[in-house]
C-alpha positions as CSV (number, residue, x, y, z in Angstrom):
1,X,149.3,19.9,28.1
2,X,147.2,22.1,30.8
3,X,150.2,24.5,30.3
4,X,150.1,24.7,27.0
5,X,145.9,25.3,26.9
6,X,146.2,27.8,29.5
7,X,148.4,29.8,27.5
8,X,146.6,29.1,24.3
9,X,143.6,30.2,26.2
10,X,145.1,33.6,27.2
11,X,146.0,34.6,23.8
12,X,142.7,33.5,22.1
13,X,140.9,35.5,25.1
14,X,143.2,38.7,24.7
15,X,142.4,38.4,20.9
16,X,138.9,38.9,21.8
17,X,139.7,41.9,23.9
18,X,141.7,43.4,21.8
19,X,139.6,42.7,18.1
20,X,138.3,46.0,18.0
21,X,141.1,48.4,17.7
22,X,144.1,45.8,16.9
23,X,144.8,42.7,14.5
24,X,146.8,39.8,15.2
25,X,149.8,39.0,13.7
26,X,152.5,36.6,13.4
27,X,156.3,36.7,12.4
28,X,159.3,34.4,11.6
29,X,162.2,35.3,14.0
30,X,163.9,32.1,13.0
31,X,163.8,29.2,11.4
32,X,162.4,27.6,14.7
33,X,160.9,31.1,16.4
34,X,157.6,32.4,15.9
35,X,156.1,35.4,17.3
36,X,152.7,36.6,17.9
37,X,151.3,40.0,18.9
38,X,148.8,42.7,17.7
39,X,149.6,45.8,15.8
40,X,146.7,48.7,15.7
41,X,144.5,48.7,12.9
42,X,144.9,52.5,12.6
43,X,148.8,52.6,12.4
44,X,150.3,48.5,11.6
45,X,153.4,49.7,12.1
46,X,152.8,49.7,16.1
47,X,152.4,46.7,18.4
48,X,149.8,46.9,21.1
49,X,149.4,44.5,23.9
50,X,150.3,41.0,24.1
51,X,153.4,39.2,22.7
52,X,154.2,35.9,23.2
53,X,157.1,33.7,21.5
54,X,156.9,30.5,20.9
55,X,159.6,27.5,19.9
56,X,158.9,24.9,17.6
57,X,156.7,22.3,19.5
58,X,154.7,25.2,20.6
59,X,157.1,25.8,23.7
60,X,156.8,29.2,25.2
61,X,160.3,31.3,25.2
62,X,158.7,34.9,26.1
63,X,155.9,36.7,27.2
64,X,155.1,40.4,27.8
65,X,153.2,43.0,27.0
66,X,153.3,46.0,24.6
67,X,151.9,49.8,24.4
68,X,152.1,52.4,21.8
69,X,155.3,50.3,20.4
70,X,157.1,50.0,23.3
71,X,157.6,46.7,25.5
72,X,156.0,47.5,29.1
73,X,155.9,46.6,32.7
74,X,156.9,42.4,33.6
75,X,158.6,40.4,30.8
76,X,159.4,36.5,31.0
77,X,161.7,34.6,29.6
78,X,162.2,30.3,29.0
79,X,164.6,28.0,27.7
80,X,164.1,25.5,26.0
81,X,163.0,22.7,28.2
82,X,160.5,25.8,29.6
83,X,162.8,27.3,32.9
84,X,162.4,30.4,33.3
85,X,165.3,32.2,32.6
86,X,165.0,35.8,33.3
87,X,162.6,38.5,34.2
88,X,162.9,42.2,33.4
89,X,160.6,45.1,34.0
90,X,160.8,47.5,31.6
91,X,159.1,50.0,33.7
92,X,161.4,50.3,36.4
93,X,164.1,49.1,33.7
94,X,165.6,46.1,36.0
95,X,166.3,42.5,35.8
96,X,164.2,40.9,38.7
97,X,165.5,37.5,38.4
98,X,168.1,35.5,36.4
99,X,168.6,32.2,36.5
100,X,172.0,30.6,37.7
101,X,173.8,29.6,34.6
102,X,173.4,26.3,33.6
103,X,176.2,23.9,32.4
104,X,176.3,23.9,28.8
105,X,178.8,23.9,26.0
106,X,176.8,26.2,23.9
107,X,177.4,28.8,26.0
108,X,180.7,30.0,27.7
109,X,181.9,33.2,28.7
110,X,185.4,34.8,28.6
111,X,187.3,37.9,30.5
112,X,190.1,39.9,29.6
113,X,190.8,40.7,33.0
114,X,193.3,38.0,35.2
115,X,190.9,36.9,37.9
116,X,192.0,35.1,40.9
117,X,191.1,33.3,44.0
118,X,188.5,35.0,45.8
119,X,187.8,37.6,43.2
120,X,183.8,37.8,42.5
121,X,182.5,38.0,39.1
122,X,179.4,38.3,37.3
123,X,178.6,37.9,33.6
124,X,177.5,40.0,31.1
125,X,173.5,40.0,30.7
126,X,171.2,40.6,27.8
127,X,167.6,41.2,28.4
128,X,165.8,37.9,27.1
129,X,168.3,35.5,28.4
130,X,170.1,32.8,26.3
131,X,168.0,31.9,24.2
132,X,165.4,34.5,22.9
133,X,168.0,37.5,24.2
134,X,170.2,36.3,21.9
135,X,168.1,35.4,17.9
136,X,169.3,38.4,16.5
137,X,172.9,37.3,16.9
138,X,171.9,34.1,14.7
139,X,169.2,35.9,12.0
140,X,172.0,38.1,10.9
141,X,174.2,35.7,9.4
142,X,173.6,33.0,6.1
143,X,176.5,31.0,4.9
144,X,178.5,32.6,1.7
145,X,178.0,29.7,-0.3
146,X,175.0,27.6,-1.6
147,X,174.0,25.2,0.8
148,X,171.4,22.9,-1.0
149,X,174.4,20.3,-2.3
150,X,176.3,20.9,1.1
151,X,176.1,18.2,4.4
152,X,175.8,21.3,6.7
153,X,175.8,18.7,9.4
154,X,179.4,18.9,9.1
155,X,179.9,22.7,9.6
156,X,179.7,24.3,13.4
157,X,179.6,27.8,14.1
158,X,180.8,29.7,16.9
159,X,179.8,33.6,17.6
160,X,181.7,35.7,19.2
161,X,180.5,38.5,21.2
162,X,183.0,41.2,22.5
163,X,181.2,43.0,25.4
164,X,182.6,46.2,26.9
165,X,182.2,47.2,30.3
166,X,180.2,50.1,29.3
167,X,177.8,47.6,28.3
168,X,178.3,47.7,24.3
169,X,178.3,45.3,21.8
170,X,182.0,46.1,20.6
171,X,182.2,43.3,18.1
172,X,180.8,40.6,16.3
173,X,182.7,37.7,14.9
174,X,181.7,34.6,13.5
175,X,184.2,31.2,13.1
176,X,182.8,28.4,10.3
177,X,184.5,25.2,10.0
178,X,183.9,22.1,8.8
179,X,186.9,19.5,8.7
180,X,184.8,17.5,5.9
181,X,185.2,20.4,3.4
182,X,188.7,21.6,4.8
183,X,187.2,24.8,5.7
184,X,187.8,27.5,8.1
185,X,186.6,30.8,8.4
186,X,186.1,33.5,10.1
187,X,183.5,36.7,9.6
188,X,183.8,39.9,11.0
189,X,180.4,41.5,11.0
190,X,180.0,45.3,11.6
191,X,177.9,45.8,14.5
192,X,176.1,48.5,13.5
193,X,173.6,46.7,11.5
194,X,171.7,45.1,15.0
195,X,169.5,47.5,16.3
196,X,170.4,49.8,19.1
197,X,168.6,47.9,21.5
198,X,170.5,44.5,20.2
199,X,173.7,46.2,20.9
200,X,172.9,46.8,24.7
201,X,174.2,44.5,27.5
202,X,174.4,44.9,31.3
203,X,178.3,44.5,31.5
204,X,180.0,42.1,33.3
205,X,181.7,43.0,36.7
206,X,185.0,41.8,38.2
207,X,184.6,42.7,42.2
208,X,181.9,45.0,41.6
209,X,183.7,46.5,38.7
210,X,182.5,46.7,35.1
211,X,185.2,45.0,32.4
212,X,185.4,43.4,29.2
213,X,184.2,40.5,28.8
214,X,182.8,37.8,25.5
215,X,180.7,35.4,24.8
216,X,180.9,32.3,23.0
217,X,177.9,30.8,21.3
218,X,177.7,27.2,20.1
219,X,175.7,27.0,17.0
220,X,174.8,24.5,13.8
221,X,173.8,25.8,10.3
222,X,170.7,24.7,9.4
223,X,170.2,23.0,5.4
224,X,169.1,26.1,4.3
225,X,172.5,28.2,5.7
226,X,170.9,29.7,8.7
227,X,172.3,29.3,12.0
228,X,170.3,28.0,15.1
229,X,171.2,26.4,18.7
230,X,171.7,23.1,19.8
């Protein structure tokens, strides 16, 4: 609770600093992501100062700072149960800390490469970390059918992401099934709808070398055909 005020407390005080030449705003980034920051009041289309993200249940997933539209200096990034995941400066553009990878069968991680005993590899890394690094990869998609008479409960999602070792976002697929409805499909998406800067990764390495590598996200459609995380 004392977190949760302190934080509260920051943004309401930056809103007062910041009242006279910007305006609060607020977006959907998912169904369970809001973000808040402040565009100038002479020009809305850029952000200036404070940004904060924030989970359903008001739980803090990332927090930086903005100037003339660009993301500046120290970002942080949370999980859900409110680890911190990952820090990046944008300034010196570097990652200053990641997290070791938790167990979890949302996310898992494949390479094209043989590896064997001894070899030393790291995996590809996406500024924002596994959870708010990785919304775009869910907004993109809505089911191709009408969901509103459908038990969506009974369809699971898994993305694909083929990263190559320069670092690119080289493919996007997306497998639906559902066992209930005999169904089983998968989605190629064309990867240049995300955003250039959704399409950068640090690549993975293989004994100090970049290769190839994929990730494999978990995911459940939502009633209204959106996907989310566990």
């Amino acid at each position: 609770m004392k977190y949760f005020l302190s934080i509260s407390f920051l943004f309401l005080l930056n809103n007062i600093c910041f009242a006279q030449d910007t305006i609060a705003q607020r977006n959907k980034l998912s169904d369970s992501v809001i973000e808040h920051f402040y565009v100038l009041k002479s020009n809305p289309e850029v952000r200036e100062g404070p940004y904060m993200a924030m989970l359903r249940h008001r739980k803090l997933i990332a927090r930086g700072q903005y100037k003339n539209g660009k993301k500046v200096g120290l970002w942080q990034f949370f999980d859900t149960e409110q680890r911190m995941v990952e820090r990046y400066n944008y300034d010196k553009q570097m990652f200053t800390y990641e997290a070791p990878l938790y167990e979890s069968a949302d996310f898992s991680y494949m390479f094209d490469d043989s590896l064997k005993k001894g070899d030393r590899i790291t995996r590809p890394l996406k500024i924002g970390g596994i959870y708010y690094g990785f919304l775009a990869y869910l907004d993109i998609f809505r089911v191709p059918f009408d969901p509103i008479d459908i038990d969506t409960d009974s369809f699971e999602a898994n993305i694909e992401l083929l990263i190559s070792p320069l670092g690119r976002l080289a493919d996007y697929n997306i497998r639906l099934t559902s066992s209930e409805y005999n169904y089983d499909h998968v989605f190629r998406m064309d990867v240049n709808l995300f955003s250039p800067e959704d399409r950068v990764f640090n690549a993975a390495t293989l004994n100090g070398k970049p290769v190839m590598a994929r990730i494999i996200i978990k995911c459940y459609v939502s009633p209204w055909g959106t996907l989310d995380f566990f």
